[in-house]
MIDOSE-1310 file (N, C-alpha, C; in nm, 2 decimals, decimal comma, always signed):
residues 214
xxxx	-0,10/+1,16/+2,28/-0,15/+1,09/+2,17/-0,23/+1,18/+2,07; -0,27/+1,29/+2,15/-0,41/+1,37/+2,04/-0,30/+1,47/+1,98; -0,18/+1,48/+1,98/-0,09/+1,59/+1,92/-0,01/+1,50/+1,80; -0,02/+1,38/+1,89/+0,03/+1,25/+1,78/-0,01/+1,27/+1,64
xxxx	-0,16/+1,26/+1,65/-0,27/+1,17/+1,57/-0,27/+1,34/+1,49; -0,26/+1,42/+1,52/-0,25/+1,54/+1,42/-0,15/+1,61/+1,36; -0,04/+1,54/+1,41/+0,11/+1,59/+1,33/+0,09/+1,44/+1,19; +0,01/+1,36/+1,24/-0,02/+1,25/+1,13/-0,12/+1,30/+0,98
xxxx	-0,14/+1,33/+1,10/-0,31/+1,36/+1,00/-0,27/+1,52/+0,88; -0,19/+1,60/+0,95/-0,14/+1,67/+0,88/-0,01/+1,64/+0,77; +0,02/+1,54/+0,84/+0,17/+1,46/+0,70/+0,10/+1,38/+0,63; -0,02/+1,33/+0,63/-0,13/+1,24/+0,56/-0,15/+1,34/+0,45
xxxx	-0,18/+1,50/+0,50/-0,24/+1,52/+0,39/-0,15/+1,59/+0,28; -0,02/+1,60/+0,34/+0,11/+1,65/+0,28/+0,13/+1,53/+0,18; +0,14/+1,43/+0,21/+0,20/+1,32/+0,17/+0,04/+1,27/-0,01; -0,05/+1,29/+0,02/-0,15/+1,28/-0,05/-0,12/+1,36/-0,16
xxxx	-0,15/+1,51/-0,07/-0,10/+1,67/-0,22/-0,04/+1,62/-0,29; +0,10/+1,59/-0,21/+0,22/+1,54/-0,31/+0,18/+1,49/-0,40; +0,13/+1,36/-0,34/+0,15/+1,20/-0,41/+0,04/+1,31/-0,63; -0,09/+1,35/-0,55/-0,18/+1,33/-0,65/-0,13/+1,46/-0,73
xxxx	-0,05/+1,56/-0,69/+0,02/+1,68/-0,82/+0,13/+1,58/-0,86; +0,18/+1,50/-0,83/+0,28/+1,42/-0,90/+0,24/+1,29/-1,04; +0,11/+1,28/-0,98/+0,04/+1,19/-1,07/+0,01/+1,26/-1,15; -0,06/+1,34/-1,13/-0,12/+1,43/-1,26/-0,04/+1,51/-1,32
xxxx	+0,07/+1,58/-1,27/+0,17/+1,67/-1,34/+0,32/+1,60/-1,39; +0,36/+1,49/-1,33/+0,49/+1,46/-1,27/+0,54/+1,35/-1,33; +0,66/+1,34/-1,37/+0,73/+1,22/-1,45/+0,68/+1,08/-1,39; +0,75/+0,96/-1,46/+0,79/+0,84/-1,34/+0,88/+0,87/-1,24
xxxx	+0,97/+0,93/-1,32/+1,09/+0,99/-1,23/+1,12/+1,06/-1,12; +0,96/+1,16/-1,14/+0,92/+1,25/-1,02/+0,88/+1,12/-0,90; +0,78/+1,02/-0,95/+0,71/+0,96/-0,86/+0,81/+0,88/-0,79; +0,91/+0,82/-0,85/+0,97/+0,74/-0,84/+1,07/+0,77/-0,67
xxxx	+1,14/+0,96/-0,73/+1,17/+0,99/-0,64/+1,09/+1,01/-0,49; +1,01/+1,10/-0,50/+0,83/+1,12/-0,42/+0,85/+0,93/-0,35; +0,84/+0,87/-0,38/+0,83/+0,74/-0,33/+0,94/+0,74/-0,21; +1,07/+0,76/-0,22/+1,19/+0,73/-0,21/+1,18/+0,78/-0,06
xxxx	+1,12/+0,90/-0,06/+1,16/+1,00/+0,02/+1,03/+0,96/+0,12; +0,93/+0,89/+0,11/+0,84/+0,83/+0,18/+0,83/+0,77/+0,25; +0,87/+0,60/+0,16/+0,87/+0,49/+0,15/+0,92/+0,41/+0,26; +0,89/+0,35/+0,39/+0,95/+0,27/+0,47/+1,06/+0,15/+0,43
xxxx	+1,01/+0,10/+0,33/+1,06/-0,04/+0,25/+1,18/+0,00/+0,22; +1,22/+0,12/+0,12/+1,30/+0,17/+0,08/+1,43/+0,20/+0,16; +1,48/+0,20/+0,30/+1,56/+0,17/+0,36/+1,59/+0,05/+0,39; +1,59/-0,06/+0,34/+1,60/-0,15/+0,30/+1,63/-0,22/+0,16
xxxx	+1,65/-0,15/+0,09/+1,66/-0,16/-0,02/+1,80/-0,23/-0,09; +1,89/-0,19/+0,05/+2,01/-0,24/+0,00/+2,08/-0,42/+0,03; +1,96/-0,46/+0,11/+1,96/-0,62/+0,10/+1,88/-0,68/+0,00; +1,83/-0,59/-0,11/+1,76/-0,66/-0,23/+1,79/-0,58/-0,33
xxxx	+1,94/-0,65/-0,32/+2,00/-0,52/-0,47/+1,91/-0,56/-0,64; +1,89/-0,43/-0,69/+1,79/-0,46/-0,84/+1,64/-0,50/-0,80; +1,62/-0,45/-0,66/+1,43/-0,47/-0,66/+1,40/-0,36/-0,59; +1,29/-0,35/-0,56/+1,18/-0,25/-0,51/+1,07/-0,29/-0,42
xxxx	+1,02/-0,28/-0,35/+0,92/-0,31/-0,26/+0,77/-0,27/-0,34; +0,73/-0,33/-0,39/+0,57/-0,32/-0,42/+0,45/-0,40/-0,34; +0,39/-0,27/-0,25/+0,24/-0,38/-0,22/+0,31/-0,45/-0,12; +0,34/-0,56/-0,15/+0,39/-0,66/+0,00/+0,44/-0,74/-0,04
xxxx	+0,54/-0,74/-0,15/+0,69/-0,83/-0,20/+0,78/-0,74/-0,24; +0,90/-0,79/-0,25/+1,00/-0,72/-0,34/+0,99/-0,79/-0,48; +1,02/-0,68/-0,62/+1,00/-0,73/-0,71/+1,16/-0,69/-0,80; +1,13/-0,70/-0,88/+1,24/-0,62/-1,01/+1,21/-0,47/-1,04
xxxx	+1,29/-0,44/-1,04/+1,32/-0,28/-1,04/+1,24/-0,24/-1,15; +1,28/-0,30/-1,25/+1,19/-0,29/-1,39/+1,04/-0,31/-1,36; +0,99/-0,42/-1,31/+0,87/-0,40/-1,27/+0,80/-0,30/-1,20; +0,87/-0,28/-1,12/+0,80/-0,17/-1,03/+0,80/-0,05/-1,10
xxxx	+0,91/-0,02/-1,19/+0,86/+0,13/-1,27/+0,72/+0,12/-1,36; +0,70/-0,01/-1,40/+0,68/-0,01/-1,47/+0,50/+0,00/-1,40; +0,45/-0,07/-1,34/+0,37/-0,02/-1,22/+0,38/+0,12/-1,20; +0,44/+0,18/-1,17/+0,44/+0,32/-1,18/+0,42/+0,40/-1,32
xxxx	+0,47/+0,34/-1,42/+0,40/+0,41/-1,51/+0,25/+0,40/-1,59; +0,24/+0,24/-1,53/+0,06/+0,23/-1,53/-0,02/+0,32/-1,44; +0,08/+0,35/-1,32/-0,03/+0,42/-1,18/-0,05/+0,57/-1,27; +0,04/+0,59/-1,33/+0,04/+0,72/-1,34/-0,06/+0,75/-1,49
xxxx	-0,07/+0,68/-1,59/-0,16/+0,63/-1,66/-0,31/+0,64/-1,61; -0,32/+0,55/-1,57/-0,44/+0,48/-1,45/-0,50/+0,63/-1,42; -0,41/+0,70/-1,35/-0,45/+0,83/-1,29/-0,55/+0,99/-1,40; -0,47/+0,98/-1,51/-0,45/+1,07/-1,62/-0,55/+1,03/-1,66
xxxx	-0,61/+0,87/-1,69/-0,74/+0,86/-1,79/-0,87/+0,91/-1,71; -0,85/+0,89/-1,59/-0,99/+0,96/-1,53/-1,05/+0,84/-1,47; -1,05/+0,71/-1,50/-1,04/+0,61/-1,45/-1,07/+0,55/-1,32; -1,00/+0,66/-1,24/-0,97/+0,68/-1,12/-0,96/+0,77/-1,04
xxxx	-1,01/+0,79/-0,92/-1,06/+0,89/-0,84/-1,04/+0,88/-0,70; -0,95/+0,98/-0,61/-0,92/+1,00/-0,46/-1,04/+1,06/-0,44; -1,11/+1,03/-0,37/-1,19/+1,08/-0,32/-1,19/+1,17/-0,15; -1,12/+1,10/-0,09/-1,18/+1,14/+0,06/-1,06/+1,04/+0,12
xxxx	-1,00/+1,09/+0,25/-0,90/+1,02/+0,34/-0,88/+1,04/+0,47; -0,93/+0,94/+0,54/-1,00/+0,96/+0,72/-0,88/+0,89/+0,78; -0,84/+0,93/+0,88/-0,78/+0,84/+0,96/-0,80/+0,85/+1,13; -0,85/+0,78/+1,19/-0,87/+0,72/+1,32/-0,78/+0,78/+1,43
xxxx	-0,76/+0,76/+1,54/-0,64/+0,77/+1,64/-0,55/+0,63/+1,63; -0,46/+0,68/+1,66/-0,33/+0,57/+1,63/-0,40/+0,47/+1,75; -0,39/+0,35/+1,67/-0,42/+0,21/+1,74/-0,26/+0,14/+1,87; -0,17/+0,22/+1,83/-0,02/+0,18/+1,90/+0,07/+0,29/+1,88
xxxx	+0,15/+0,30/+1,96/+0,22/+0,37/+1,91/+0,37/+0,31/+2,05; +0,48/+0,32/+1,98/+0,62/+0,27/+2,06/+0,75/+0,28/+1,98; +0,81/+0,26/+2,09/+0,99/+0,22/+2,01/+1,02/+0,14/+1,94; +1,06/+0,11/+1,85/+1,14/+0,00/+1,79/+1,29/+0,06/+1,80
xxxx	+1,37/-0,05/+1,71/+1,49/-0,01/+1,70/+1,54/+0,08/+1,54; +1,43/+0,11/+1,50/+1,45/+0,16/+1,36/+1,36/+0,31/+1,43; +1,33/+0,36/+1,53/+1,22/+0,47/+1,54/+1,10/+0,44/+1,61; +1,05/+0,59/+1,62/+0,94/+0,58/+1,68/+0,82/+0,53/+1,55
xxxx	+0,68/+0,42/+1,65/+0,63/+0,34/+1,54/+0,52/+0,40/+1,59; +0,43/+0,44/+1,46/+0,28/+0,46/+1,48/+0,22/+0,35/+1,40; +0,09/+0,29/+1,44/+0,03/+0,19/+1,38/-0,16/+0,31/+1,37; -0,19/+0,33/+1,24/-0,33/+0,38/+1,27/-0,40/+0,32/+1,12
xxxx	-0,55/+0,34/+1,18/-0,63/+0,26/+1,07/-0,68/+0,40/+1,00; -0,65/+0,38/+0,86/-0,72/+0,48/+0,75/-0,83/+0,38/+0,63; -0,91/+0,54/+0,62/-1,00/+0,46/+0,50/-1,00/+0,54/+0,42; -0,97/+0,50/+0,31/-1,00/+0,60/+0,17/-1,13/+0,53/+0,12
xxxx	-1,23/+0,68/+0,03/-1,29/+0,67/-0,02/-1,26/+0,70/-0,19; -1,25/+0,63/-0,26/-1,21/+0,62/-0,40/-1,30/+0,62/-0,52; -1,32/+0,63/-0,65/-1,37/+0,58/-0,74/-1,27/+0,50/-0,88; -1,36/+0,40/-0,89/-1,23/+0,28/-0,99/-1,36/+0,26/-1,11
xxxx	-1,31/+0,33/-1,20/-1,43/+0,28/-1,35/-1,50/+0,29/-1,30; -1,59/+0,41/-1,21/-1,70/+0,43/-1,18/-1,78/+0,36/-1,07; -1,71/+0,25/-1,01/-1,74/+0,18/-0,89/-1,63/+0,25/-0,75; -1,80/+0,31/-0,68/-1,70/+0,36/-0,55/-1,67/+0,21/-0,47
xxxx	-1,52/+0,31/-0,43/-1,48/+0,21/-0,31/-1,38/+0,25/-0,24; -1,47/+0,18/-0,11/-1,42/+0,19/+0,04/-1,27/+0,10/+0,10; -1,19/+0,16/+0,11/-1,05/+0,09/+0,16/-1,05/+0,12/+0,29; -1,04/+0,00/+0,37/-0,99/+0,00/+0,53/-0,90/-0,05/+0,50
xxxx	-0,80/+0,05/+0,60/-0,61/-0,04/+0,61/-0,58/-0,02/+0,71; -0,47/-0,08/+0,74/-0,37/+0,02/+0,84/-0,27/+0,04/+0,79; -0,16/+0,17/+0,82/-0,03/+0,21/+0,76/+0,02/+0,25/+0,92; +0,15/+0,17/+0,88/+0,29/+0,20/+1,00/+0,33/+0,31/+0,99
xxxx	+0,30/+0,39/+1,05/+0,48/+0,53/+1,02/+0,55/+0,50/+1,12; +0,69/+0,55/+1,04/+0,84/+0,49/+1,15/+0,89/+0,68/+1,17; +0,87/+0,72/+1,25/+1,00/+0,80/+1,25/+1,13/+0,79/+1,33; +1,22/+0,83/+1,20/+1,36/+0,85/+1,25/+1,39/+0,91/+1,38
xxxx	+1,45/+0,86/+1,49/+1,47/+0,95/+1,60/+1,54/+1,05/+1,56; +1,67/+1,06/+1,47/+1,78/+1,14/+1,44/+1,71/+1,28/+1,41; +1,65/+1,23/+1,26/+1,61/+1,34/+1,15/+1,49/+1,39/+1,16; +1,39/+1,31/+1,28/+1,27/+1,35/+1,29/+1,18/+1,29/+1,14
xxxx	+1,23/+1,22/+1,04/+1,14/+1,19/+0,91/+1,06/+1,10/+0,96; +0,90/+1,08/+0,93/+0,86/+0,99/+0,93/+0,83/+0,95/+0,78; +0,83/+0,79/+0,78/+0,82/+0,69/+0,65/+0,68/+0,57/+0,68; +0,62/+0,54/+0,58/+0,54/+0,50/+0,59/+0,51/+0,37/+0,54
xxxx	+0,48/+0,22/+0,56/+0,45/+0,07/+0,54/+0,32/+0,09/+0,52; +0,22/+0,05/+0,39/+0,10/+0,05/+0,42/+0,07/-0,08/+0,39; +0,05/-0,15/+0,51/+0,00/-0,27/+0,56/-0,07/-0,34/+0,48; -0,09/-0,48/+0,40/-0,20/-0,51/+0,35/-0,26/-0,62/+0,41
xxxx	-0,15/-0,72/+0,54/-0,23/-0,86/+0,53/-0,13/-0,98/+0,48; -0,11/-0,94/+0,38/-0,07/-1,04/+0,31/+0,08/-1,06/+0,28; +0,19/-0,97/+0,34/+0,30/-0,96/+0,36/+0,40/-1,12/+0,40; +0,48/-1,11/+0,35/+0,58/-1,26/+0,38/+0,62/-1,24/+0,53
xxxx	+0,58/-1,33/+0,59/+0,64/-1,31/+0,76/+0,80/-1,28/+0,72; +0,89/-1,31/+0,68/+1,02/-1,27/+0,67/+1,07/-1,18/+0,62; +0,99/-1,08/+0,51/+1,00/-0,96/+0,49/+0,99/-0,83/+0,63; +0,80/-0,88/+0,68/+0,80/-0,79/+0,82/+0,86/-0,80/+0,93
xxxx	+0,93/-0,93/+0,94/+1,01/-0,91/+1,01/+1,16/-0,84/+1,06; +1,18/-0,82/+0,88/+1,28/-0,77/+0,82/+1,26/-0,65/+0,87; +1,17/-0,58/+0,83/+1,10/-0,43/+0,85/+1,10/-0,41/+1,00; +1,06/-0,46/+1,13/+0,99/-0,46/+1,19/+1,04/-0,60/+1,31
xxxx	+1,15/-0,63/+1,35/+1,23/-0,72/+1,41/+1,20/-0,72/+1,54; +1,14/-0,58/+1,60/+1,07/-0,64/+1,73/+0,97/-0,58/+1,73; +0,84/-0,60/+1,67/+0,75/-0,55/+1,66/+0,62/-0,63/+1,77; +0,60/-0,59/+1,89/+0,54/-0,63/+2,03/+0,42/-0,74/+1,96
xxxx	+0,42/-0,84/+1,95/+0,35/-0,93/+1,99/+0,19/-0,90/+2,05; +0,16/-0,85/+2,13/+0,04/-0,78/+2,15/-0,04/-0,73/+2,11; +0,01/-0,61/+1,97/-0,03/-0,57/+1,91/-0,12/-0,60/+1,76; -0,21/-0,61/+1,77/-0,37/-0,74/+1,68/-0,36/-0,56/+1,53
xxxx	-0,29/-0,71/+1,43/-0,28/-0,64/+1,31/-0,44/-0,65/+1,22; -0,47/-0,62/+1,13/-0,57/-0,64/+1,02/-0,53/-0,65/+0,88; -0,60/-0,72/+0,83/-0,56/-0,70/+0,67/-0,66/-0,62/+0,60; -0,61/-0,53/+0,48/-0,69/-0,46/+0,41/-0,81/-0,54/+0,38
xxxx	-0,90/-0,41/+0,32/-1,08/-0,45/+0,29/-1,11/-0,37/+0,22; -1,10/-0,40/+0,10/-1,19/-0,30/+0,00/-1,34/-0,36/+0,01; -1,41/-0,26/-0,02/-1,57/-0,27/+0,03/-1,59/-0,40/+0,09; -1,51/-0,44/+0,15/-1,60/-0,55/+0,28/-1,48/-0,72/+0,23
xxxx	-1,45/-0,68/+0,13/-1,38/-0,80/+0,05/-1,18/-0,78/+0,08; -1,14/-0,91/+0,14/-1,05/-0,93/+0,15/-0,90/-0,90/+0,02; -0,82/-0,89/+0,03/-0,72/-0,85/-0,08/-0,76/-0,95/-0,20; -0,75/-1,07/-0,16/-0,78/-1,18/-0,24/-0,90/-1,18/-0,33
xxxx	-0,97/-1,15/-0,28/-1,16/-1,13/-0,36/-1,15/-0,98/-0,41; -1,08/-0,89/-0,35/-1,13/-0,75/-0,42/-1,01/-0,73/-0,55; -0,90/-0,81/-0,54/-0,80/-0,76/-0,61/-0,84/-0,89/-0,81; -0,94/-0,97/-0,75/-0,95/-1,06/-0,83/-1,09/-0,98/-0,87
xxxx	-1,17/-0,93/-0,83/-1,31/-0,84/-0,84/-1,26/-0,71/-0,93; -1,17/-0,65/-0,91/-1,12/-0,54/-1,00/-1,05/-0,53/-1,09; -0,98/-0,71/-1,12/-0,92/-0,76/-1,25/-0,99/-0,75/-1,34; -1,14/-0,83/-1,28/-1,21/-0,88/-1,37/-1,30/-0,76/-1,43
xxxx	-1,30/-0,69/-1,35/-1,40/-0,53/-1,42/-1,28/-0,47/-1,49; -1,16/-0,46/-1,47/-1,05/-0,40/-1,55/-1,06/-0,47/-1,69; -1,05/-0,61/-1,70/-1,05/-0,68/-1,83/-1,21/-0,62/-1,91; -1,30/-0,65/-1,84/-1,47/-0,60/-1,88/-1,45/-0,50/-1,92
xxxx	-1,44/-0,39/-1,90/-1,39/-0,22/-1,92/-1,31/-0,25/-2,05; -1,21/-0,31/-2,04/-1,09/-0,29/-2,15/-1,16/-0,34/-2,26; -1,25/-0,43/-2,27/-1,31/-0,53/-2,38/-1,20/-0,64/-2,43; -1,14/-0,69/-2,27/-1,04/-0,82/-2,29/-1,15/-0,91/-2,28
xxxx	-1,12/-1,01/-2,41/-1,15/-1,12/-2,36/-1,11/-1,23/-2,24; -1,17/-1,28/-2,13/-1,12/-1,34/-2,03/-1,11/-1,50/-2,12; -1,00/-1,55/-2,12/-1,00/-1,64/-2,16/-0,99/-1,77/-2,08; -1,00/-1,87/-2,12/-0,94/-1,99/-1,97/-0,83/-1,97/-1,93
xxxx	-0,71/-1,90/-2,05/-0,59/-1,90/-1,98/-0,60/-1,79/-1,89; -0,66/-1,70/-1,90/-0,62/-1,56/-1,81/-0,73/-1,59/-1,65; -0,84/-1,67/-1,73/-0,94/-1,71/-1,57/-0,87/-1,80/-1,49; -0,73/-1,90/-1,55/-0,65/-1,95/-1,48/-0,58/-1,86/-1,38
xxxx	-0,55/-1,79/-1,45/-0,45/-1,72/-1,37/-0,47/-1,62/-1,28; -0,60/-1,58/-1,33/-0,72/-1,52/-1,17/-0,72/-1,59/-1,09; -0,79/-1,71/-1,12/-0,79/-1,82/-0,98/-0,67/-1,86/-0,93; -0,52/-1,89/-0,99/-0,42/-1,91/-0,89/-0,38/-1,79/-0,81
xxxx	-0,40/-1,65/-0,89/-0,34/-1,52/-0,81/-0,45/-1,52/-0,70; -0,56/-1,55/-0,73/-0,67/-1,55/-0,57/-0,61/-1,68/-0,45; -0,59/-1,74/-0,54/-0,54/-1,82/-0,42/-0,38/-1,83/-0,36; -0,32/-1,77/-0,42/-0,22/-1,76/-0,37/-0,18/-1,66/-0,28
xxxx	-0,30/-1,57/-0,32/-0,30/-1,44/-0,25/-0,38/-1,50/-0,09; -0,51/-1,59/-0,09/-0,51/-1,64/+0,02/-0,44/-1,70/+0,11; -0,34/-1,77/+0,04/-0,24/-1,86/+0,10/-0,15/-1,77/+0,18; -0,12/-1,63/+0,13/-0,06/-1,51/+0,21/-0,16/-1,45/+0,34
xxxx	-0,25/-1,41/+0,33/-0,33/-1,37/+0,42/-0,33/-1,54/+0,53; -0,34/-1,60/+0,49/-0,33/-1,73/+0,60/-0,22/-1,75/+0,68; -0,11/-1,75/+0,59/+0,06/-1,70/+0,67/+0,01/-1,60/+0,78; -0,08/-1,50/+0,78/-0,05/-1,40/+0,90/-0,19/-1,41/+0,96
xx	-0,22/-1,53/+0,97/-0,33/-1,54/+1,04/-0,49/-1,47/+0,99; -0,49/-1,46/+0,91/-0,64/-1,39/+0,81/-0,69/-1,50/+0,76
């Protein structure tokens, strides 16, 4: 397990380098590929012809680039900040039928518009028995039971998942908390219509974390 947790911790930080010279130097195109070559979701890709896996749905292809070219935006204005990336000893580790499965808890320390913050997650890596690749699911919670299942068809029952936490706040409260400072920052006006649409995305977002038991 302790040779485990360091051939991880060393592709953590491979996979990071990458990710953040690609942000800062790198097309959509670059990221897009960089993704590809990562991505757990992405072998699956071919029962959701014209979408992409974002976060914890599949979407339209178009959207997801387009997400991508805000991430990459997002990154460039300064905005935003990697700070620091810990990760624990693997909480599980076993067979599936898609590869060997690591389950471990990471925390990134970040900065968003000048507010630090703290991310507890967990991320899956799958490796390929064949090719030796490992690919990565990062967990949020809030996933459609029939997507992870999709992913993950015999995934042991025993095994006690968590949903993400940005500084202490569930996906639902932190991702509606960083809207609202995103709009503040930009000098959007929050209108009824758009505070509507905060409070259904909060709650709909809880209605997902409740699906998986959160």
């Amino acid at each position: 397990m302790f040779s485990l947790r360091m051939e991880l911790i060393e592709l953590i930080k491979a996979i990071s380098t990458k990710e953040s010279d690609t942000l800062r130097n790198g097309s959509v195109s670059d990221l897009l590929k960089l993704y590809e070559q990562q991505e757990y979701a992405v072998l699956f890709k071919q029962n959701h012809p014209g979408q992409s896996y974002l976060f914890d749905e599949w979407v339209a292809d178009e959207e997801y680039q387009q997400v991508m070219q805000d991430t990459i935006s997002l990154y460039r204005s300064g905005n935003y900040k990697n700070l620091e990336v810990k990760i624990s000893k693997p909480q599980a580790n076993f067979l599936s039928k898609y590869g060997e499965v690591c389950v471990i808890n990471k925390t990134m320390t970040d900065e968003y518009l000048n507010t630090p913050l703290k991310t507890e997650s967990l991320d899956i890596y799958v490796r390929h028995l064949a090719n030796n690749q490992w690919r990565v699911l990062s967990y949020q919670g809030t996933e459609l039971p029939e997507n992870f299942k999709e992913f993950f068809p015999d995934f042991p029952k025993n095994i006690k998942l968590k949903s993400a936490k940005i500084n202490g706040l569930d996906p639902a409260e932190s991702s509606y908390v960083m809207s609202v400072d995103y709009l503040k920052n930009a000098k959007i006006e929050i209108t009824d219509e758009i505070q509507q649409s905060l409070d259904q995305a909060k709650k709909d977002t809880k209605a997902r974390l409740k699906l998986n038991g959160f």
